[in-house]
LUMTI-942415 format. One record per residue: x, y, z of N, C-alpha, C, O in turn; residue number from 1. Coordinates in steps of 0.2 Angstrom, whole numbers, plus 2048, in hexadecimal, padded with zeros to 3 digits. Example, Ala and Ser with C-alpha at 12.3 -4.5 7.8 and 13.67 -1.06 7.14 Angstrom:
// LUMTI-942415
[[842,7E4,827],[83E,7EA,827],[842,7F0,827],[847,7EF,82A],1];
[[840,7F5,823],[844,7FB,824],[840,800,827],[843,806,828],2];
This chain:
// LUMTI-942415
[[804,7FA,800],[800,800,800],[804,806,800],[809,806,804],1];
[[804,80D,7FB],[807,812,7FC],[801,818,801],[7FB,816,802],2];
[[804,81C,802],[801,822,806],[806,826,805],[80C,825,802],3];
[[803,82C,807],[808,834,807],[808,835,80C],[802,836,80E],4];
[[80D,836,811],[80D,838,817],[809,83F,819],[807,842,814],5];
[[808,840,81F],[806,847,820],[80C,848,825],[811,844,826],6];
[[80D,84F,829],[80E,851,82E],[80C,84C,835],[80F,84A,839],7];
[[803,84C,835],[800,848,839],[805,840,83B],[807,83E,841],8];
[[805,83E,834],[805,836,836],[80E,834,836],[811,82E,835],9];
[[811,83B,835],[819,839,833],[81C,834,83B],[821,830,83B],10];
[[81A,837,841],[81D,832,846],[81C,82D,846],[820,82B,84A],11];
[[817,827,844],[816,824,843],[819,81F,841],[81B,819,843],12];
[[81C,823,83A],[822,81F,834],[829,81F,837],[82D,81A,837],13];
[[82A,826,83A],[832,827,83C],[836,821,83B],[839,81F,836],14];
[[834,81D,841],[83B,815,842],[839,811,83C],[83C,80C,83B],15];
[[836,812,838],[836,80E,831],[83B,813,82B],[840,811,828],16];
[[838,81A,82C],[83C,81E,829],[843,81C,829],[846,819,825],17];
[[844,81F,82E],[84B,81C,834],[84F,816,831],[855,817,82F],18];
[[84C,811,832],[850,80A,82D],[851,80A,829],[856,808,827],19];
[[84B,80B,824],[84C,80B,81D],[853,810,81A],[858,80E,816],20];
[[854,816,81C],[859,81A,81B],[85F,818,81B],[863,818,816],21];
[[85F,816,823],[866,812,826],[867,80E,822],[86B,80F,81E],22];
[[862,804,821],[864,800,81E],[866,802,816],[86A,7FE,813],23];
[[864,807,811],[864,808,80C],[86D,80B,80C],[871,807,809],24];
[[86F,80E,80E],[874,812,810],[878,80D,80F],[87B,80C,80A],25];
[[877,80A,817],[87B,802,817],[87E,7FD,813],[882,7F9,814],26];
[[879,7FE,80E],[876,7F9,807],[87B,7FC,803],[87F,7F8,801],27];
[[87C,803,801],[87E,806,7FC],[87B,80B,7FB],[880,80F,7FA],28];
[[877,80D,7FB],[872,814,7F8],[877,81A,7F7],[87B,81D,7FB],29];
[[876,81C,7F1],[87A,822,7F3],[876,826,7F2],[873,827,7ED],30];
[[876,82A,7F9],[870,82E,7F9],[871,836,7FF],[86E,839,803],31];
[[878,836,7FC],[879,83D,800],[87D,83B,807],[880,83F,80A],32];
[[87C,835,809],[882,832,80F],[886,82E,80D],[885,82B,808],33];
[[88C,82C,812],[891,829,814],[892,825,81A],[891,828,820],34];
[[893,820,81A],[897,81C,81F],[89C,81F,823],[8A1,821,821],35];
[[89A,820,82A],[898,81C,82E],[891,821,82E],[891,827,82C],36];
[[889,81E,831],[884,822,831],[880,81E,835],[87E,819,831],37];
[[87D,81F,83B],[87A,81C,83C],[871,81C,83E],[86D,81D,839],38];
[[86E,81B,843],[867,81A,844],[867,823,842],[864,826,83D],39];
[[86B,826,849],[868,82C,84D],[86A,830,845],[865,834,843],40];
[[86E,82F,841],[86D,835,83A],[868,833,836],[864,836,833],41];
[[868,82C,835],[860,82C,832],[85B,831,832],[859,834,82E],42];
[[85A,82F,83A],[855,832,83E],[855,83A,83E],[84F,83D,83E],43];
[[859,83D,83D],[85A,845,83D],[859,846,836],[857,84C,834],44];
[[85A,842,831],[859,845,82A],[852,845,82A],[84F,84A,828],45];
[[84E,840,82D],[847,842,82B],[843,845,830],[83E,847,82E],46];
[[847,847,838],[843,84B,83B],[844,852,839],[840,856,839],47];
[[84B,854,836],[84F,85C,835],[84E,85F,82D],[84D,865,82B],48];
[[84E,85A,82A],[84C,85C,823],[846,858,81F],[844,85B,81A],49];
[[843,853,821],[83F,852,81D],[839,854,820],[835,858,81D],50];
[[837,853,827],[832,855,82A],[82E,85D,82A],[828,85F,82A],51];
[[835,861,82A],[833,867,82A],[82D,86B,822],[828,86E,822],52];
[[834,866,81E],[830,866,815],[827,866,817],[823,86A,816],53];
[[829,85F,81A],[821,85D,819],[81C,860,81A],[818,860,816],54];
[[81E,863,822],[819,868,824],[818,86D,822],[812,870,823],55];
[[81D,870,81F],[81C,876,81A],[819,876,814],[817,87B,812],56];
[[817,86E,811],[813,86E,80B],[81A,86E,807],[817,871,802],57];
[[81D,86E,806],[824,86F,801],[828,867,7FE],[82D,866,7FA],58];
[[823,862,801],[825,85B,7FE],[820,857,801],[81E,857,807],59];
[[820,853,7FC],[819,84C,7FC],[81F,846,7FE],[824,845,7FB],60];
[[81D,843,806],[821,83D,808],[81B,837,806],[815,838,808],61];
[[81D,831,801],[81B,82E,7FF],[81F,827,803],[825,827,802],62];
[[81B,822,807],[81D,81B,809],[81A,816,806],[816,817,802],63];
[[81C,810,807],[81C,809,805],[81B,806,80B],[81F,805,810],64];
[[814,802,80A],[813,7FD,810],[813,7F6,80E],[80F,7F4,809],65];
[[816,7F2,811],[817,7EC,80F],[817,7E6,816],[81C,7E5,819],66];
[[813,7E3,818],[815,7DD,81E],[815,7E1,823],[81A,7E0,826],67];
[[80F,7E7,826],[80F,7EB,829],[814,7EF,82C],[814,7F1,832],68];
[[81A,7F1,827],[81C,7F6,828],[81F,7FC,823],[81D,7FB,81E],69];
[[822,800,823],[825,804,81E],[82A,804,81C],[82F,807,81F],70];
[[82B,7FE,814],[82F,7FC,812],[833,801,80C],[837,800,809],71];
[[831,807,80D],[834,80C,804],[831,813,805],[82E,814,80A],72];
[[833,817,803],[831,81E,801],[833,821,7FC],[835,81D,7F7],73];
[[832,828,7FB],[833,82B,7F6],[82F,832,7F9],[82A,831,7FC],74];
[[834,839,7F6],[833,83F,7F6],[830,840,7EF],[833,83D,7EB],75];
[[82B,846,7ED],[82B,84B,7E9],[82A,852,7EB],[825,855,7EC],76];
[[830,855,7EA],[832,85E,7E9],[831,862,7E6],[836,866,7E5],77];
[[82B,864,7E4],[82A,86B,7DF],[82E,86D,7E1],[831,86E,7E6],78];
[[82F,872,7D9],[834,877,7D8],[833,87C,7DD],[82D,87B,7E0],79];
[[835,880,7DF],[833,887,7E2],[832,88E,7DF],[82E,892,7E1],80];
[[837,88E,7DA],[839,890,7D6],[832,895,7CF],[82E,892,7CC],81];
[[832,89B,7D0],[82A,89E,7CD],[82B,89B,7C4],[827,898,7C0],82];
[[830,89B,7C3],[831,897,7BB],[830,891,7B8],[82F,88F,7B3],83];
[[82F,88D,7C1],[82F,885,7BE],[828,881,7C4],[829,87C,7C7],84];
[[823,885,7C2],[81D,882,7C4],[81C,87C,7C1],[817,87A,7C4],85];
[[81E,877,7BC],[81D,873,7BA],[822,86E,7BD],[821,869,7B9],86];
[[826,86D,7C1],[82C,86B,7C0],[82B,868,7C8],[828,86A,7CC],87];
[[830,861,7C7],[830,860,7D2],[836,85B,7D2],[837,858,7CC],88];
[[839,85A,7D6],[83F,855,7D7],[83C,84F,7DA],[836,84F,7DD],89];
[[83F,84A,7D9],[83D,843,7DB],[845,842,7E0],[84B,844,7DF],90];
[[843,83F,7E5],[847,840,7EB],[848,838,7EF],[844,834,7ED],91];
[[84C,836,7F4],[84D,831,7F6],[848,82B,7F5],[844,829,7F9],92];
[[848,828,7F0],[844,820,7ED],[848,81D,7F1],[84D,81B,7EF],93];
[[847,81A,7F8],[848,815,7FC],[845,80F,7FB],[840,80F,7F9],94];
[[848,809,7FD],[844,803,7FB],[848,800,801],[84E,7FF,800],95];
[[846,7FE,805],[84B,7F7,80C],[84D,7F3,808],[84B,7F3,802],96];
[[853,7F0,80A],[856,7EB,806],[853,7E7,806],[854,7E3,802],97];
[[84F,7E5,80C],[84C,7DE,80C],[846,7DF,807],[845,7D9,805],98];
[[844,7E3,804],[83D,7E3,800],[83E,7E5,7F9],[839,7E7,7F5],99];
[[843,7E5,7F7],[843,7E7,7F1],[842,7E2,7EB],[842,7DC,7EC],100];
[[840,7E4,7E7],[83E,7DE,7E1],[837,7DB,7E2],[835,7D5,7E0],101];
[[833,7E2,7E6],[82D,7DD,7E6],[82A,7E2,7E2],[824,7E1,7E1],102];
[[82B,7E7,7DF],[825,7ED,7DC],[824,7F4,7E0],[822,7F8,7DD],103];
[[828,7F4,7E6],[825,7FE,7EB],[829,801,7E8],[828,807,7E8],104];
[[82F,7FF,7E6],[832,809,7E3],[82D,809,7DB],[82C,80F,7D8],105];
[[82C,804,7D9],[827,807,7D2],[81F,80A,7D5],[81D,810,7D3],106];
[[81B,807,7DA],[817,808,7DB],[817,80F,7E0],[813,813,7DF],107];
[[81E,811,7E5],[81F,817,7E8],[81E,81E,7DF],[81C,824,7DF],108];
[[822,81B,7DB],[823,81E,7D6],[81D,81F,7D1],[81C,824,7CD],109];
[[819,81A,7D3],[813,81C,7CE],[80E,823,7D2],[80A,828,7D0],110];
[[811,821,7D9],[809,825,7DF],[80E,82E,7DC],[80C,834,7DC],111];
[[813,82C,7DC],[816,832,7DC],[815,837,7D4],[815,83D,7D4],112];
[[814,833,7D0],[811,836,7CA],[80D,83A,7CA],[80C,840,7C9],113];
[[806,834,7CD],[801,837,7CD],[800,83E,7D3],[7FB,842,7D3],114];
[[802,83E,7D6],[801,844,7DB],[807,84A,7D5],[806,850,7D5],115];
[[80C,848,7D2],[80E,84E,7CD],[808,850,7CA],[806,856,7CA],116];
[[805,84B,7C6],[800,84E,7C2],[7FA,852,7C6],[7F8,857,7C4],117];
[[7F9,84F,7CC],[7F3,854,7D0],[7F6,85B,7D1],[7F3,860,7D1],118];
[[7FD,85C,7D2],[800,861,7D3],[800,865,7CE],[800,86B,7CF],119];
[[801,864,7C8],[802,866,7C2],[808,867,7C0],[809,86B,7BC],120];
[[80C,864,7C1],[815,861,7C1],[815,85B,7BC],[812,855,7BC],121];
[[818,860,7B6],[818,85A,7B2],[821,858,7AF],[823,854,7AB],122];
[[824,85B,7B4],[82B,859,7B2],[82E,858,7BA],[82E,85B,7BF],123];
[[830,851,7B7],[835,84E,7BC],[83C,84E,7BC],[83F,84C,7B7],124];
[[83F,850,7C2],[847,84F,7C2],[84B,84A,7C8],[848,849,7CE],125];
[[84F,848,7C7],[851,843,7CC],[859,843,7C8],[85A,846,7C3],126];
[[860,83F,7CD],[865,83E,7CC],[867,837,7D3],[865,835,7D9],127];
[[86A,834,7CD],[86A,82C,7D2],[873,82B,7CE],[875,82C,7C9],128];
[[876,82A,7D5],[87D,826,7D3],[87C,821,7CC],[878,81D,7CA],129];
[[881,822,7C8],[881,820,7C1],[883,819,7C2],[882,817,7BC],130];
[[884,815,7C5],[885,80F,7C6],[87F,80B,7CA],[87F,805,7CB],131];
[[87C,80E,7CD],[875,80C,7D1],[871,809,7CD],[870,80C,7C7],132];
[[86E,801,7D0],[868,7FF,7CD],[862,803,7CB],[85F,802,7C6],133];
[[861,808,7D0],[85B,80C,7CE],[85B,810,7C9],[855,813,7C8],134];
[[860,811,7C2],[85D,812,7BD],[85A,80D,7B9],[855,80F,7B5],135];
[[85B,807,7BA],[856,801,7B4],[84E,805,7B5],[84A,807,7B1],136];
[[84D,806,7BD],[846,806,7C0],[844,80D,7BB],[83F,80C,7B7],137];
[[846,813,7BC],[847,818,7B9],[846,817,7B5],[840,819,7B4],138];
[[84A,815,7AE],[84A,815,7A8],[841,811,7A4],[83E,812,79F],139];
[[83F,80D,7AA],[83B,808,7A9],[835,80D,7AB],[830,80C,7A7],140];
[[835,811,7AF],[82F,814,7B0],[82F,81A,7AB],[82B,81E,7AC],141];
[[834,81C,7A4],[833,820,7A0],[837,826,7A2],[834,82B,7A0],142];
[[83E,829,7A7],[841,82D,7A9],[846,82C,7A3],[847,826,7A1],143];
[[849,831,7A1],[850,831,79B],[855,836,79D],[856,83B,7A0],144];
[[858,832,79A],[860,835,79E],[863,83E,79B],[864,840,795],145];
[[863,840,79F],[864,849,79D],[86D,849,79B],[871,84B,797],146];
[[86E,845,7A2],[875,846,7A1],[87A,842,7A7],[877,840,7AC],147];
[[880,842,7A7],[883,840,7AD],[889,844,7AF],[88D,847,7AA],148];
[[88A,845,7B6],[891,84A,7B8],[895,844,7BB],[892,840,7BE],149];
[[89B,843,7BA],[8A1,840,7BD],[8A1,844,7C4],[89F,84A,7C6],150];
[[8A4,83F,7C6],[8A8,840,7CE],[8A1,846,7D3],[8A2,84B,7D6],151];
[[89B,843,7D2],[896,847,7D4],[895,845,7DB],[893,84A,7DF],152];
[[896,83E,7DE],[896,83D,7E6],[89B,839,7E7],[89F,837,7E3],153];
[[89B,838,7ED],[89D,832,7F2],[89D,82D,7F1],[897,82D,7F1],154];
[[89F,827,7EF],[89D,820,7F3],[89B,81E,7F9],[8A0,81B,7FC],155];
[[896,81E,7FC],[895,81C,804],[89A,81B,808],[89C,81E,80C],156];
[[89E,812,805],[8A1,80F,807],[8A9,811,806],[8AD,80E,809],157];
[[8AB,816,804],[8B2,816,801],[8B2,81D,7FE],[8AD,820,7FA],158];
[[8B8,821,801],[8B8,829,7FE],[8BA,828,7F5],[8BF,82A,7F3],159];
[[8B5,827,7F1],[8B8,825,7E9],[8B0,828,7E8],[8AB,826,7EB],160];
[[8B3,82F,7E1],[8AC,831,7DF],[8A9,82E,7DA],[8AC,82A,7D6],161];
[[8A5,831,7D9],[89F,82B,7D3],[89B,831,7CE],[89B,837,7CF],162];
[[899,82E,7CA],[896,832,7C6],[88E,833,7C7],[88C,82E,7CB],163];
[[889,838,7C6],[883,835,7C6],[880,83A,7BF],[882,83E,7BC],164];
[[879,835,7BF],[877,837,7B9],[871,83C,7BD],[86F,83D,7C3],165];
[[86E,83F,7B6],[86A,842,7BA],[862,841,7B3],[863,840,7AD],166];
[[85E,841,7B5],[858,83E,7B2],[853,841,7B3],[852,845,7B7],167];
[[84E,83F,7AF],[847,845,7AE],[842,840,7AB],[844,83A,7AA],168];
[[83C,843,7AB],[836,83F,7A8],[82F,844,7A8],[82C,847,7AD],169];
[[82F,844,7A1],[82B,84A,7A1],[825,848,7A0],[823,848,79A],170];
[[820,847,7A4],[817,845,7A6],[814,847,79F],[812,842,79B],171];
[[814,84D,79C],[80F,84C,796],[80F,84A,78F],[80C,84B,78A],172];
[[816,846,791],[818,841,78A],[816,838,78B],[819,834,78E],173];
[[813,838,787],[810,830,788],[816,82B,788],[81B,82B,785],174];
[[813,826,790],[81A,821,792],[81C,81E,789],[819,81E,784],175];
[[823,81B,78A],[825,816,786],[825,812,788],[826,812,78E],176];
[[823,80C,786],[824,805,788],[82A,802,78A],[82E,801,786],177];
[[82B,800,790],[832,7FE,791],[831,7F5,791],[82D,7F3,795],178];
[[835,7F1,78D],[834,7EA,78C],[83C,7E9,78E],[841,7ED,78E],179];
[[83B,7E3,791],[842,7DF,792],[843,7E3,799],[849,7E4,79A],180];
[[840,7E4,79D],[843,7E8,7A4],[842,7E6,7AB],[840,7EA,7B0],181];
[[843,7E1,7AC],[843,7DE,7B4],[841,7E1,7B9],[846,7E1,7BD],182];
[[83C,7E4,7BD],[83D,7EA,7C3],[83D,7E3,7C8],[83D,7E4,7CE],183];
């Protein structure tokens, strides 16, 4: 089951929030952190920075329920910007390591479109390390590649930088079919 967080119901998620971050992190994610990191920065990212978004109305937190608990997430960021009312960032697609390969970052992905479109956000931007699985997913949901910057982060695991790509998908162009794609 997907949901949009509110303000209301975000304590509820936290310690799920909490894990998913950490064990992704742990996992690999390259998502803005480094080893070593543990529960309590998890937990500050999403009481310090994400929380604050929420209650402002300034990002839709989108979860994934799975086995009664919260297996996945996903941000979307409208622009702020008065020239790109059209426009919003696509932000931490988390998936627990234990749940991945069942369907919730496609399905976080789909609930996230459709709240673009309620918004009137017809252009999506996002940026995922150039060797991360999460482009196949990407690609498969109709996102194309704008471009990639070398030496753009960290490796989590190891001070060696990486490239990342950055990607786009623009809502009022009819999906292409993607055949041959595994999610």
């Amino acid at each position: 089951m997907i949901t949009r967080l509110t303000d209301a119901t975000f304590d509820a998620a936290l310690d799920d929030l909490t894990d998913i971050l950490h064990d992704c992190v742990h996992a690999g994610a390259s998502i803005g952190f480094i080893l070593p990191f543990h529960h309590a920065d998890a937990q500050r990212y999403w009481e310090t920075r994400v929380r604050p978004e929420l209650r402002a109305g300034t990002l839709d937190l989108f979860v994934a329920e799975s086995q009664g608990r919260i297996r996945g997430t996903v941000q979307l960021i409208p622009a702020s910007m008065p020239n790109q009312p059209h426009r919003a960032d696509v932000a931490k697609l988390l998936v627990h390591p234990d749940a991945r390969r069942q369907g919730l970052g496609r399905r976080l992905m789909t609930a996230l479109f459709a709240r673009s479109s309620e918004q009137g956000r017809t252009m999506l931007v996002l940026d995922t390390r150039s060797t991360d699985p999460s482009r196949i997913l990407y690609q498969g949901l109709g996102f194309q590649t704008a471009g990639e910057i070398p030496n753009y982060c960290r490796n989590p695991f190891e001070p060696a930088l990486e490239p990342t790509t950055f990607m786009f998908k623009d809502l009022t162009q009819a999906p292409k079919p993607q055949t041959g794609v595994a999610l």
